[in-house]
C-alpha positions in Angstrom: 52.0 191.8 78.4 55.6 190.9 78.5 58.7 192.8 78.3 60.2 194.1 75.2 63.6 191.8 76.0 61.6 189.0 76.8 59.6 188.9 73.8 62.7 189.1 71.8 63.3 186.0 73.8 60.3 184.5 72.5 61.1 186.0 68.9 64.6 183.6 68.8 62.7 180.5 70.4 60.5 181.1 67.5 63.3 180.5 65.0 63.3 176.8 65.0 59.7 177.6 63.2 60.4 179.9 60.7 59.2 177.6 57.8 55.6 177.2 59.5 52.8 178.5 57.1 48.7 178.8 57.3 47.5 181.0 54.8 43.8 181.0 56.4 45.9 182.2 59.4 48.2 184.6 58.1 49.6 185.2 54.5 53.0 185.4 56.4 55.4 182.7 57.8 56.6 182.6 61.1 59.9 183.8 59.5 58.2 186.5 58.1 56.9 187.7 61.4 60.1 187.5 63.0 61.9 189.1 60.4 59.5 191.6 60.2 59.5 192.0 64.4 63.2 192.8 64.3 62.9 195.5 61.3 60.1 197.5 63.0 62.4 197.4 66.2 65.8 198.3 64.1 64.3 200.6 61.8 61.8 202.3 64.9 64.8 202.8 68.0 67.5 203.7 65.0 64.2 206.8 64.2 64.6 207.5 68.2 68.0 208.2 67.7 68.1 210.3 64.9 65.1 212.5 66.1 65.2 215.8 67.8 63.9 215.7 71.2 63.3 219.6 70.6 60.9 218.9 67.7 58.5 216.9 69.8 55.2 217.5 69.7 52.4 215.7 71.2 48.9 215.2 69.1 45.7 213.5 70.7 45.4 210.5 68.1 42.1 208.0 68.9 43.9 205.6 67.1 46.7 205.4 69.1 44.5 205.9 72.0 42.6 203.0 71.3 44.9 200.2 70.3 47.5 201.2 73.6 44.0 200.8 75.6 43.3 197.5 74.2 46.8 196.0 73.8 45.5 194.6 70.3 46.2 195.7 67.0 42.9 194.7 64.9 44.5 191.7 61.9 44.8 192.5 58.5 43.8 195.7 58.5 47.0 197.6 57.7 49.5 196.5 55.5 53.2 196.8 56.8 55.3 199.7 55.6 57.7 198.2 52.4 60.9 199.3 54.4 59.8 196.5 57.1 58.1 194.0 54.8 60.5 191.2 54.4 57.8 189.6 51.7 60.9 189.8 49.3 63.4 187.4 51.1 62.6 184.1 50.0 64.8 182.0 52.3 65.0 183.5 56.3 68.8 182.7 56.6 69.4 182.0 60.6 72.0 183.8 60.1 70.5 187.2 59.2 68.3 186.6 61.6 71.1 186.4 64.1 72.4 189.4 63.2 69.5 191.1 63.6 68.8 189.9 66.9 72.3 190.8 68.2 71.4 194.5 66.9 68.3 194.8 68.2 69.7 194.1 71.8 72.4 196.7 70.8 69.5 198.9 70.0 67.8 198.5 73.4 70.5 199.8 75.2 70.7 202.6 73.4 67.1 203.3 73.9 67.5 203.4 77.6 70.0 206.5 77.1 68.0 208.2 75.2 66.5 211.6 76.0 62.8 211.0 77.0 61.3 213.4 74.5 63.4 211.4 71.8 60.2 210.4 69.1 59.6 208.8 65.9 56.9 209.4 63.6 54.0 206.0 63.2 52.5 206.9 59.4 49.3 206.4 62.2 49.5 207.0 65.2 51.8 210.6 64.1 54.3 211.0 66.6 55.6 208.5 69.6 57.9 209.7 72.5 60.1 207.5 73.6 57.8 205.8 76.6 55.4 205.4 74.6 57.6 204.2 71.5 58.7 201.3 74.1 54.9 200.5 74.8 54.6 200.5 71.0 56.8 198.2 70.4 55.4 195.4 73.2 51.8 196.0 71.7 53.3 195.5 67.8 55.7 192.3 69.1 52.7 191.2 71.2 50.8 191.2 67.7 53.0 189.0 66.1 54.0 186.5 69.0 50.3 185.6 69.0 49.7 184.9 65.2 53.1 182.5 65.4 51.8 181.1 68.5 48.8 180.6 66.2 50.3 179.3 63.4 52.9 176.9 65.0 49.6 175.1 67.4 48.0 174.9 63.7 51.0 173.5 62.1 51.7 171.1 65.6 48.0 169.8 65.2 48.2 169.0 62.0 51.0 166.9 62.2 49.1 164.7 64.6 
């Protein structure tokens, strides 16, 4: 799996696609994963921030076990949070997504200064220190990268 700034890289390159759509794929568009990509990583690192490292508490999860084993998050089995569902923008303005981009870098440093007992709280996987936040978010953005991938080889075949 790559690195979290690298598959930010691969989140931009993905821009050009936004528009791509297979609902037997995905009931999202490419835009829709992207947008989504950058909210998880905004709203996740800006948790990070505001946590108390003090409070931390680790809790065996086998859900959280599992899917950091496997590097795979099972699809369409959980439905994202509202708070990073972007189903309600109708048009992915490149511009938004810009500025989202530029924040999540911001974000990243950040993260690297952060306190390693620094956590946020998954509604399943309970509580994530910051290492294993950081491996959170390459498994989630790993998630994602692969259903575009998907969905723009679809869209590139069909227009053969």
């Amino acid at each position: 799996m790559e690195s979290l700034e690298r598959q930010i890289h691969q989140l931009e390159e993905n821009i050009a696609h936004a528009h791509v759509s297979n609902s037997q794929i995905s009931e999202g568009t490419v835009g829709w994963h992207i947008e989504h990509s950058l909210l998880v990583m905004i709203t996740v690192i800006s948790a990070l921030k505001k946590s108390d490292p003090n409070s931390y508490r680790w809790v065996f999860n086998w859900k959280r076990v599992w899917i950091f084993f496997t590097q795979k998050i099972p699809r369409g089995r959980v439905k994202a949070p509202k708070y990073v569902d972007p189903l309600q923008v109708t048009d992915l303005l490149e511009s938004d997504v810009q500025e989202k981009m530029t924040k999540v870098h911001q974000l990243l440093e950040e993260m690297k200064t952060l306190p390693s007992k620094s956590y946020f709280r998954h509604f399943i996987f309970g509580d994530l220190a910051l290492k294993d936040t950081h491996y959170f978010l390459r498994v989630h953005t790993h998630h994602h990268l692969k259903i575009m991938a998907e969905l723009i080889h679809d869209n590139a075949k069909a227009g053969q």
